[in-house]
DRENROLUM-845194 format. One record per atom (N, C-alpha, C): residue number from 1; x, y, z; residue in three letters; atom name. Coordinates in steps of 0.001 Angstrom, whole numbers, plus 500000, padded with zeros to 6 digits. Layout:
<pt><i>NUM</i><xx>X</xx><yy>Y</yy><zz>Z</zz><aa>ALA</aa><at>CA</at></pt>
...
This chain:
<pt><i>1</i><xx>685065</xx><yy>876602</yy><zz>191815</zz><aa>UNK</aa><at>N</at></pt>
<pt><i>1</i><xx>685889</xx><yy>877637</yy><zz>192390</zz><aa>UNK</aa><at>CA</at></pt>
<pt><i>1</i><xx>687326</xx><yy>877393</yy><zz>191990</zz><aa>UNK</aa><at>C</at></pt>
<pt><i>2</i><xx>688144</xx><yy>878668</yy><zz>191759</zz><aa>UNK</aa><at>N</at></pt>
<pt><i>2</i><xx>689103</xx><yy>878450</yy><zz>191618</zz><aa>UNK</aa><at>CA</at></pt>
<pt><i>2</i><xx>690443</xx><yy>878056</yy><zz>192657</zz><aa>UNK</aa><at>C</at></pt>
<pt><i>3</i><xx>690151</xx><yy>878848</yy><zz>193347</zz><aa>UNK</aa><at>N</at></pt>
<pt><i>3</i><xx>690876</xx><yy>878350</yy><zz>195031</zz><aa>UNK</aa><at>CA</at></pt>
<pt><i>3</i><xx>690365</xx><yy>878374</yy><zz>195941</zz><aa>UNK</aa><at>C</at></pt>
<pt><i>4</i><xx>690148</xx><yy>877342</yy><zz>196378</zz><aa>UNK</aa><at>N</at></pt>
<pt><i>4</i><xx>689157</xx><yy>876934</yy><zz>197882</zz><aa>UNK</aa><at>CA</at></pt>
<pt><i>4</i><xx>689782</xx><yy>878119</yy><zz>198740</zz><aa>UNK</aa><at>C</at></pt>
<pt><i>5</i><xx>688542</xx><yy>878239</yy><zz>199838</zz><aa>UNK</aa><at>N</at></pt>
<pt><i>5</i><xx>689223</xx><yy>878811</yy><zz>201189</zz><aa>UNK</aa><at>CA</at></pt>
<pt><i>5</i><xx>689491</xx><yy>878022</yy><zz>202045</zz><aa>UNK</aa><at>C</at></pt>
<pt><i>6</i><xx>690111</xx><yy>876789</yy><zz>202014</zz><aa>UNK</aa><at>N</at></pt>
<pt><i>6</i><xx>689862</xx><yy>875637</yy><zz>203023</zz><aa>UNK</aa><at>CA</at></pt>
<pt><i>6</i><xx>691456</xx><yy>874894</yy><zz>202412</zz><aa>UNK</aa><at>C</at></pt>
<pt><i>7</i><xx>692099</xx><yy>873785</yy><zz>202951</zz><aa>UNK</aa><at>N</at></pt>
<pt><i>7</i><xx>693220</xx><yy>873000</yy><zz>202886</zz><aa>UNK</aa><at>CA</at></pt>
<pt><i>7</i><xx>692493</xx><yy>871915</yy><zz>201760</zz><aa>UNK</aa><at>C</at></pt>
<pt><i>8</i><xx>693292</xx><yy>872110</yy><zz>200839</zz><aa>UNK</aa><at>N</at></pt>
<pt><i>8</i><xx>693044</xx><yy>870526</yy><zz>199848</zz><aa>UNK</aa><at>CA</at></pt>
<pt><i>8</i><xx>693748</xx><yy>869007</yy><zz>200683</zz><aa>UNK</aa><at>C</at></pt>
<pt><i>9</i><xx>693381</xx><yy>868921</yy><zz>201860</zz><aa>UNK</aa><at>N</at></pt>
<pt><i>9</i><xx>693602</xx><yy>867657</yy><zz>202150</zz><aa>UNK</aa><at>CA</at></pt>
<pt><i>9</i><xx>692612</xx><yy>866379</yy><zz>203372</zz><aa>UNK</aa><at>C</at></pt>
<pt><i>10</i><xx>692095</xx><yy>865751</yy><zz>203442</zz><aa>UNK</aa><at>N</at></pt>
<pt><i>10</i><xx>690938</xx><yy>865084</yy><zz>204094</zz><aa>UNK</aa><at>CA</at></pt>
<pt><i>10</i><xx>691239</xx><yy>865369</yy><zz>205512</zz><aa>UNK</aa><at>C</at></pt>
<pt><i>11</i><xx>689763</xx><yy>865554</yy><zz>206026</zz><aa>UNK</aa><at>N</at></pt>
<pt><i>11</i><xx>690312</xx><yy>865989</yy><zz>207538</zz><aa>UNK</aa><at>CA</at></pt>
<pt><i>11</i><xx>689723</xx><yy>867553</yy><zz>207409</zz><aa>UNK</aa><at>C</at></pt>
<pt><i>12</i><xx>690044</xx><yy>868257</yy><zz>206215</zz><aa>UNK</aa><at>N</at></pt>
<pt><i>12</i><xx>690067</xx><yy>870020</yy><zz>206077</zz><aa>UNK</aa><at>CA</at></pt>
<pt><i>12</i><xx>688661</xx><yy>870029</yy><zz>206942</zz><aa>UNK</aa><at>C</at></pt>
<pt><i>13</i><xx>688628</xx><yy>871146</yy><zz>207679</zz><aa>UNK</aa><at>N</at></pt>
<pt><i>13</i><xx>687260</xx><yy>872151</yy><zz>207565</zz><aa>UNK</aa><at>CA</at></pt>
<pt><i>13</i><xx>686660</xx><yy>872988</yy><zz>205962</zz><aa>UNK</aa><at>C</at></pt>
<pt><i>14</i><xx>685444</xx><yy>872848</yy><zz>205568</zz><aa>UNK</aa><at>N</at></pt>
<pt><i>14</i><xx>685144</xx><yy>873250</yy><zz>204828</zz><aa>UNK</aa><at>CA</at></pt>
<pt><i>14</i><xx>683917</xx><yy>874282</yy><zz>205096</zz><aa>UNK</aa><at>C</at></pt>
<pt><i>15</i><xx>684846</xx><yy>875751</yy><zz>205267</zz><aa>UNK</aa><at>N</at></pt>
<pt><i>15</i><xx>683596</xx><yy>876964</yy><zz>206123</zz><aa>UNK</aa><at>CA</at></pt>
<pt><i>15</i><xx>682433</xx><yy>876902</yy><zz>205145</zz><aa>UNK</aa><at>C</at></pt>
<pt><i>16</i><xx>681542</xx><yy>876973</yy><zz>205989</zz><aa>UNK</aa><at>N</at></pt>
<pt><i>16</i><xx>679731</xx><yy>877094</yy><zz>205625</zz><aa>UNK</aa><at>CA</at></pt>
<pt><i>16</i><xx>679370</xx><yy>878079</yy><zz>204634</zz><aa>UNK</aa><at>C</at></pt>
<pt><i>17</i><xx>680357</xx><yy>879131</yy><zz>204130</zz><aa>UNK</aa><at>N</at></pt>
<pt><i>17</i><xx>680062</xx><yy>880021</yy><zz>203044</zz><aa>UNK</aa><at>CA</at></pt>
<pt><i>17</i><xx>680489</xx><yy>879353</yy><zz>201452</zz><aa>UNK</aa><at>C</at></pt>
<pt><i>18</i><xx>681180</xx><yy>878042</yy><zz>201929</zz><aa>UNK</aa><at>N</at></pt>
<pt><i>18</i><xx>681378</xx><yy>877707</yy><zz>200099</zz><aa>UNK</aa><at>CA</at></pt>
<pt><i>18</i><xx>680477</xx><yy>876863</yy><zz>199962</zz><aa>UNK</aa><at>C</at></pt>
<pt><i>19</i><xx>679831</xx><yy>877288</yy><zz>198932</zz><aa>UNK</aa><at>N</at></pt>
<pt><i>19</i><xx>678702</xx><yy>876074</yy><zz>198199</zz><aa>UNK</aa><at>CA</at></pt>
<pt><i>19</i><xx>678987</xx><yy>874681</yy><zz>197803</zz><aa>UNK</aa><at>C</at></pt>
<pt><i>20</i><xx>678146</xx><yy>874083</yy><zz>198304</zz><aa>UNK</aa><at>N</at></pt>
<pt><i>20</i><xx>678703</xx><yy>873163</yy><zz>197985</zz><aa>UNK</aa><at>CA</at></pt>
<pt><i>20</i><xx>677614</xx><yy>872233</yy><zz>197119</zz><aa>UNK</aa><at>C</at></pt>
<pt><i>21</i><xx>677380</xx><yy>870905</yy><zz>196434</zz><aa>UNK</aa><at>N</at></pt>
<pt><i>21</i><xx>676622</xx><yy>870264</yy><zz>195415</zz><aa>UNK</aa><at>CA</at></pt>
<pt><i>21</i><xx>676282</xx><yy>868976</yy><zz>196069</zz><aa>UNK</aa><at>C</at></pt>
<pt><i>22</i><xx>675120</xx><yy>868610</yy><zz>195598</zz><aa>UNK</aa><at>N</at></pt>
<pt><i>22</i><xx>674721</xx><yy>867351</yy><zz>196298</zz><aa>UNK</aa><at>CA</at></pt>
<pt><i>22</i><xx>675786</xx><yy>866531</yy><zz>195408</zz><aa>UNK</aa><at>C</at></pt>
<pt><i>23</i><xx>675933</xx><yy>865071</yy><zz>195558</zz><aa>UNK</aa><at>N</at></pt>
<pt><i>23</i><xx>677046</xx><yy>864221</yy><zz>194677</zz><aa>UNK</aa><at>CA</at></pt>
<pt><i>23</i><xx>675508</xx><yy>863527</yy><zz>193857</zz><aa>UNK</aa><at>C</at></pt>
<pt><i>24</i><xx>675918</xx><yy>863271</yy><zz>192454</zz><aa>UNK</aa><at>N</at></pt>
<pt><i>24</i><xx>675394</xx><yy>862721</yy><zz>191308</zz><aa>UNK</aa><at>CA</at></pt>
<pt><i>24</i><xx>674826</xx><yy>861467</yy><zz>192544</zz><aa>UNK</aa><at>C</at></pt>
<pt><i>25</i><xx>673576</xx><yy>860606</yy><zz>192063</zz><aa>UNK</aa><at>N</at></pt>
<pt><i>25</i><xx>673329</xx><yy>859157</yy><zz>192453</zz><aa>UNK</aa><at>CA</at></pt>
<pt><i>25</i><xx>674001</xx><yy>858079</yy><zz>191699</zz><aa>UNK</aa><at>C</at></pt>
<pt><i>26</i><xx>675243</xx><yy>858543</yy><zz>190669</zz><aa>UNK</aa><at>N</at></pt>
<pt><i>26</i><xx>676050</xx><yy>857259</yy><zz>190568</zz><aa>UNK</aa><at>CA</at></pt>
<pt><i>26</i><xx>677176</xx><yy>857429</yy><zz>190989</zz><aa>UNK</aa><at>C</at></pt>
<pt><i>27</i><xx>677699</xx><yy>858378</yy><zz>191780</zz><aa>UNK</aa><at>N</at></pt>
<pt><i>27</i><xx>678828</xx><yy>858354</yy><zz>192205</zz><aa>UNK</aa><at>CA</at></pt>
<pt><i>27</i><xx>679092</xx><yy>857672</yy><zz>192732</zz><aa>UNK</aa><at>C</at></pt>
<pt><i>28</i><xx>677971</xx><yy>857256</yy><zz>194261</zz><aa>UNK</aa><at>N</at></pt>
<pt><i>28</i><xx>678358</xx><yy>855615</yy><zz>195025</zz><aa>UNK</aa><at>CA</at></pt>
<pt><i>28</i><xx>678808</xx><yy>854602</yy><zz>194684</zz><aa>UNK</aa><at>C</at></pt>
<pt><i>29</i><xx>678014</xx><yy>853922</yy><zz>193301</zz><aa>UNK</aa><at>N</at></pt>
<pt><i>29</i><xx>678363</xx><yy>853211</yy><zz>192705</zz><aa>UNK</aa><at>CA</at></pt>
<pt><i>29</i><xx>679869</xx><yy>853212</yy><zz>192311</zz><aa>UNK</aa><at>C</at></pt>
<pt><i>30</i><xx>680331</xx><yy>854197</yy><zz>192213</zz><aa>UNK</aa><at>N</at></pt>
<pt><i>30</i><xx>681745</xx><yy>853998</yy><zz>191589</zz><aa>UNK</aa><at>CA</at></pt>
<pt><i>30</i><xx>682945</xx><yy>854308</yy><zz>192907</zz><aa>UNK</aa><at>C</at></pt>
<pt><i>31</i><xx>682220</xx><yy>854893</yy><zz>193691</zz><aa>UNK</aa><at>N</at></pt>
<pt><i>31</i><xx>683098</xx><yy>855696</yy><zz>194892</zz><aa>UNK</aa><at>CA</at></pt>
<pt><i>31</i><xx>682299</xx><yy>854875</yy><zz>195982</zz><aa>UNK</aa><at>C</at></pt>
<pt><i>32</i><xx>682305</xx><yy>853735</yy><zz>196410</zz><aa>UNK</aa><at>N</at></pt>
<pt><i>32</i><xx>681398</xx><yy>853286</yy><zz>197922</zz><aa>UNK</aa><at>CA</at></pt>
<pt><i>32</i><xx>682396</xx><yy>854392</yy><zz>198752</zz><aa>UNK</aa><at>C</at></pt>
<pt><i>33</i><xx>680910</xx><yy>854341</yy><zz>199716</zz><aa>UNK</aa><at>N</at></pt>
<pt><i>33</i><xx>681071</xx><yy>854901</yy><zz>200806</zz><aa>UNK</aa><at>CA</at></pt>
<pt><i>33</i><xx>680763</xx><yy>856213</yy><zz>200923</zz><aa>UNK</aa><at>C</at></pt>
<pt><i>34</i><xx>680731</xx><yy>857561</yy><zz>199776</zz><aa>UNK</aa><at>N</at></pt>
<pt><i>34</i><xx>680273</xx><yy>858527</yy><zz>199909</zz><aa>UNK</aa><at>CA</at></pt>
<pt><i>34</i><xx>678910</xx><yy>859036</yy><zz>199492</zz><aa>UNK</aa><at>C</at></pt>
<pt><i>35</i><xx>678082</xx><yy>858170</yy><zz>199596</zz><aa>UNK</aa><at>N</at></pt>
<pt><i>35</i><xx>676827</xx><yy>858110</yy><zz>199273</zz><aa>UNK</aa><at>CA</at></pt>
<pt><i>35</i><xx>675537</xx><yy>859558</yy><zz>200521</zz><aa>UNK</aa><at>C</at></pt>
<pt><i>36</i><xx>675131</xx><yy>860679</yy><zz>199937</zz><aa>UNK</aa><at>N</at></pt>
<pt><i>36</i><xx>674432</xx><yy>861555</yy><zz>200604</zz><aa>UNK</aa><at>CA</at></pt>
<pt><i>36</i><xx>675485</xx><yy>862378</yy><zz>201253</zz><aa>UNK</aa><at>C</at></pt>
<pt><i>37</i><xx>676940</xx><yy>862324</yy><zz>200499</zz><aa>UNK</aa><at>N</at></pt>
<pt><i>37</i><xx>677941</xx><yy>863203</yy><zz>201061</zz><aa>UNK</aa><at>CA</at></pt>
<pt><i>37</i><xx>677459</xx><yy>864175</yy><zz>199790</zz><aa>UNK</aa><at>C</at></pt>
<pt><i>38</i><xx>678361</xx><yy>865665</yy><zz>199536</zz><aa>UNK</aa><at>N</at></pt>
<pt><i>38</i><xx>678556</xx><yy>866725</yy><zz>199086</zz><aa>UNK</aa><at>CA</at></pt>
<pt><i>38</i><xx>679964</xx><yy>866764</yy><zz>198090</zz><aa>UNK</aa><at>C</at></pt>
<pt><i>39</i><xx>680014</xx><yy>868151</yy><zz>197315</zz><aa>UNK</aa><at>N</at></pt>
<pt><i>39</i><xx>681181</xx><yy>868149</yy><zz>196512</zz><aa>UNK</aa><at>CA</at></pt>
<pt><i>39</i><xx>681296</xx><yy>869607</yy><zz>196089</zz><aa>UNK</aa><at>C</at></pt>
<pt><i>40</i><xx>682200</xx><yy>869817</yy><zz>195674</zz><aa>UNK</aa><at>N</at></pt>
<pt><i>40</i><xx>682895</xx><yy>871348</yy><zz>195092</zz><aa>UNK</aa><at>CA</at></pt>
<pt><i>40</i><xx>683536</xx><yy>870889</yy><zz>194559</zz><aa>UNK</aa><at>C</at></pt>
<pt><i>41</i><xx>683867</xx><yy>871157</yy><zz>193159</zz><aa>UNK</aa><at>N</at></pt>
<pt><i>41</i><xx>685321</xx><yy>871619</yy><zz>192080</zz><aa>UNK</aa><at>CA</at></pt>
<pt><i>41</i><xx>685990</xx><yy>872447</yy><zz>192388</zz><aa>UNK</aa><at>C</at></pt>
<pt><i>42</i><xx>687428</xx><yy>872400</yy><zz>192843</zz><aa>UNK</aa><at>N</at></pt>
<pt><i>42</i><xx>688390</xx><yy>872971</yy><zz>193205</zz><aa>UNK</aa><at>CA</at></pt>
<pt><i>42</i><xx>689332</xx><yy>873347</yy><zz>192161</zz><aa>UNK</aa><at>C</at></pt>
<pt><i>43</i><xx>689782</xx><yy>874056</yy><zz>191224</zz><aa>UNK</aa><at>N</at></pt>
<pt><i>43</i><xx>690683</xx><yy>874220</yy><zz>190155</zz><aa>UNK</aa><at>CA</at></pt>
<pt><i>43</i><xx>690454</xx><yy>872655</yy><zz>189606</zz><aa>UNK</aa><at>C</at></pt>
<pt><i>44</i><xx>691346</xx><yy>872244</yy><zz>189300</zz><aa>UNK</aa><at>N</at></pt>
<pt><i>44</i><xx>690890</xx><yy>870765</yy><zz>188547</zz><aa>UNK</aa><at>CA</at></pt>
<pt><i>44</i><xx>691112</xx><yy>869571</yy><zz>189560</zz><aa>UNK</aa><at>C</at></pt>
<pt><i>45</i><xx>690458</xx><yy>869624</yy><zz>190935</zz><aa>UNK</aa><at>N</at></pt>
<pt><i>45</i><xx>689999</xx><yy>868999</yy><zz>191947</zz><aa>UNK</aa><at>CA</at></pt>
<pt><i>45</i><xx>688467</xx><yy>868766</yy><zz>192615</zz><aa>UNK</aa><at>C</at></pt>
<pt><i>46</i><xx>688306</xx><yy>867158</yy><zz>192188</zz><aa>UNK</aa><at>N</at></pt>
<pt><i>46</i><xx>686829</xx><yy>867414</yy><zz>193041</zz><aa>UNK</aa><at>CA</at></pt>
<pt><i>46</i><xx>686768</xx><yy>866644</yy><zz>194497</zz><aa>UNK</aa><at>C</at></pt>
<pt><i>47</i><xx>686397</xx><yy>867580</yy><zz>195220</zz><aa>UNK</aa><at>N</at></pt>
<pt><i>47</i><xx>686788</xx><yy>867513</yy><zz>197186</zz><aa>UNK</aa><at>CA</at></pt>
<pt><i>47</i><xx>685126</xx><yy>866875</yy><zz>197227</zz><aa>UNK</aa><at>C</at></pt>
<pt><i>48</i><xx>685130</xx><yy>865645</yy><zz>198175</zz><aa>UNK</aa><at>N</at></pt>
<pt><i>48</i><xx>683968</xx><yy>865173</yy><zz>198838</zz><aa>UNK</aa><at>CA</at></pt>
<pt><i>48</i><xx>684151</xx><yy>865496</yy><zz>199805</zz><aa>UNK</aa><at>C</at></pt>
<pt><i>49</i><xx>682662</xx><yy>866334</yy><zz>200501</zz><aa>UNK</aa><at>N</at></pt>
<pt><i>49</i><xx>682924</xx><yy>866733</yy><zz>201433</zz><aa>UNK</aa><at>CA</at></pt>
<pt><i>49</i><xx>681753</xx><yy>865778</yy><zz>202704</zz><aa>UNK</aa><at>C</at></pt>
<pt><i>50</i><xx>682242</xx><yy>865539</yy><zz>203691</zz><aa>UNK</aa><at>N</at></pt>
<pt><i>50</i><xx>680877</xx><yy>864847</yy><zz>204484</zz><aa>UNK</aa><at>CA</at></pt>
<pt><i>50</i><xx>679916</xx><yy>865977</yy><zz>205152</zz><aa>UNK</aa><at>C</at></pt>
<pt><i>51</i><xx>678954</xx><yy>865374</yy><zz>204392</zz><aa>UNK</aa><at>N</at></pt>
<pt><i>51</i><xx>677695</xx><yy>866350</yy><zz>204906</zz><aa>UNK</aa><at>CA</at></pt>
<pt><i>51</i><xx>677284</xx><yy>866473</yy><zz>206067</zz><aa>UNK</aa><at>C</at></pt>
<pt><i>52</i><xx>677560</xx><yy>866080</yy><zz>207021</zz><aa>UNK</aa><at>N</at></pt>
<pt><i>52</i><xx>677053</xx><yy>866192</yy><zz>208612</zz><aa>UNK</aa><at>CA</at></pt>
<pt><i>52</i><xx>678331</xx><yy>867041</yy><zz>209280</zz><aa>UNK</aa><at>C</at></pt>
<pt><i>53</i><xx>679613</xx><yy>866927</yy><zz>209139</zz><aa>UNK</aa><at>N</at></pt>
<pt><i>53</i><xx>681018</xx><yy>867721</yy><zz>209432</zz><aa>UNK</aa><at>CA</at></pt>
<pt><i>53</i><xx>681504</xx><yy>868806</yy><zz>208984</zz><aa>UNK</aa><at>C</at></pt>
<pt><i>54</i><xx>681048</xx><yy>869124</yy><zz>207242</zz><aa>UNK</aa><at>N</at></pt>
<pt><i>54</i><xx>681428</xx><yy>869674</yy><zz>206640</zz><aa>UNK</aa><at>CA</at></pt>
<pt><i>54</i><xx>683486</xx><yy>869278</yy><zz>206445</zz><aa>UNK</aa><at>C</at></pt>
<pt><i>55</i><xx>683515</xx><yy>868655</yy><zz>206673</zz><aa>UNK</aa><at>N</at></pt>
<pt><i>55</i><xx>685374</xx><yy>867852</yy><zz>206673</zz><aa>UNK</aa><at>CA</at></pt>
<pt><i>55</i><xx>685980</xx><yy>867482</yy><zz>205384</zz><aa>UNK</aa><at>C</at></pt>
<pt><i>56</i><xx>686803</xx><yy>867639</yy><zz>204834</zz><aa>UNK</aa><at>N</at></pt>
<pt><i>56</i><xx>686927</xx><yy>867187</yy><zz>203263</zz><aa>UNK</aa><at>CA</at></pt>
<pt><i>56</i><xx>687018</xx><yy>865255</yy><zz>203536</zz><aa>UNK</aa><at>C</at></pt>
<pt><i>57</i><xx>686214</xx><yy>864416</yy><zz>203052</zz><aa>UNK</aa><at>N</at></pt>
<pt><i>57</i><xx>686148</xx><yy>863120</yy><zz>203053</zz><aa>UNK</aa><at>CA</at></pt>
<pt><i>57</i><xx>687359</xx><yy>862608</yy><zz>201977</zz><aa>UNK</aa><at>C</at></pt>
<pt><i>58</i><xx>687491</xx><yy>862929</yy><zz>200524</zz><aa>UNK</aa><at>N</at></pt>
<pt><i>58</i><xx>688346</xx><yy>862781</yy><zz>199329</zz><aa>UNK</aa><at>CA</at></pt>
<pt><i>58</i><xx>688415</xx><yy>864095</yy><zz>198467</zz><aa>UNK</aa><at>C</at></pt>
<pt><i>59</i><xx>689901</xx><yy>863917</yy><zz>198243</zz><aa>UNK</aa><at>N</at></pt>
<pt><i>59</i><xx>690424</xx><yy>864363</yy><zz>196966</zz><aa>UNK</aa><at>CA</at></pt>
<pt><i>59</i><xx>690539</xx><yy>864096</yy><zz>195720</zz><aa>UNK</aa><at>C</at></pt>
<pt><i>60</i><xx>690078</xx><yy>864060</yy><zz>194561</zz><aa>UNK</aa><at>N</at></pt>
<pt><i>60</i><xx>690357</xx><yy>863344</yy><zz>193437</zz><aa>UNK</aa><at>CA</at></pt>
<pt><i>60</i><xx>690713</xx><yy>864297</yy><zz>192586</zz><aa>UNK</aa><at>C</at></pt>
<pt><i>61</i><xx>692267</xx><yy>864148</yy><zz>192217</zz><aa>UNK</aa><at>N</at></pt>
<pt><i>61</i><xx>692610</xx><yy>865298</yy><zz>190669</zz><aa>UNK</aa><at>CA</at></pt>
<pt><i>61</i><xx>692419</xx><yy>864796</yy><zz>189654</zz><aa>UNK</aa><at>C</at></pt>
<pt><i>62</i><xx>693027</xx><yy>865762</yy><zz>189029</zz><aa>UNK</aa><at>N</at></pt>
<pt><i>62</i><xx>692996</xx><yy>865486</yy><zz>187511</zz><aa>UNK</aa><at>CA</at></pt>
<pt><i>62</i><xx>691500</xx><yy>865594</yy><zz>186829</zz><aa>UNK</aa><at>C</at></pt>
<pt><i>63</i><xx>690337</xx><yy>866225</yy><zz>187406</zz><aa>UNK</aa><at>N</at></pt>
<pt><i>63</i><xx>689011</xx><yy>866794</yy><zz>186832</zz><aa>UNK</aa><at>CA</at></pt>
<pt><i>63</i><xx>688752</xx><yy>868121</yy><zz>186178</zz><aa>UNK</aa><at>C</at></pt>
<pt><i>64</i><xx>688418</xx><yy>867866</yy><zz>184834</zz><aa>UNK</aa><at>N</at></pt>
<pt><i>64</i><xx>688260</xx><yy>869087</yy><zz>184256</zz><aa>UNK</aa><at>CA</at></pt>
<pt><i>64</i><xx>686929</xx><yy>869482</yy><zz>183777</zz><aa>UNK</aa><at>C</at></pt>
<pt><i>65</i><xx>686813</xx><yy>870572</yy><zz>184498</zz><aa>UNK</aa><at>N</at></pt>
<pt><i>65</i><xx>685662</xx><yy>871152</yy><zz>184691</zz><aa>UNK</aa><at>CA</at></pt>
<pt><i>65</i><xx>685066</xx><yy>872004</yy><zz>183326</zz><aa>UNK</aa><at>C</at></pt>
């Protein structure tokens, strides 16, 4: 997506109408801790989102999609 409907910052609500992606099984590996969380590409932002809250968990820029 190009502009979220939600705040690019951890903490956000992330409403139940944006799709969102399971996270790759090596992401943990490189990212502990977000393991069976979620994700969206945001313009050249990828938002982890926690799957039980829907809450933005991380921000990471600089991803080009």
């Amino acid at each position: 997506m190009e502009r979220p409907n939600f705040e690019l910052m951890i903490g956000a609500a992330v409403a139940k109408q944006t799709p969102l992606a399971d996270l790759p099984p090596e992401v943990p590996k490189v990212l502990s801790g977000f393991s069976g969380d979620k994700y969206v590409i945001a313009g050249d932002e990828l938002v982890i989102v926690d799957q039980h809250s829907r809450r933005v968990a991380a921000v990471i820029g600089g991803i080009k999609s």
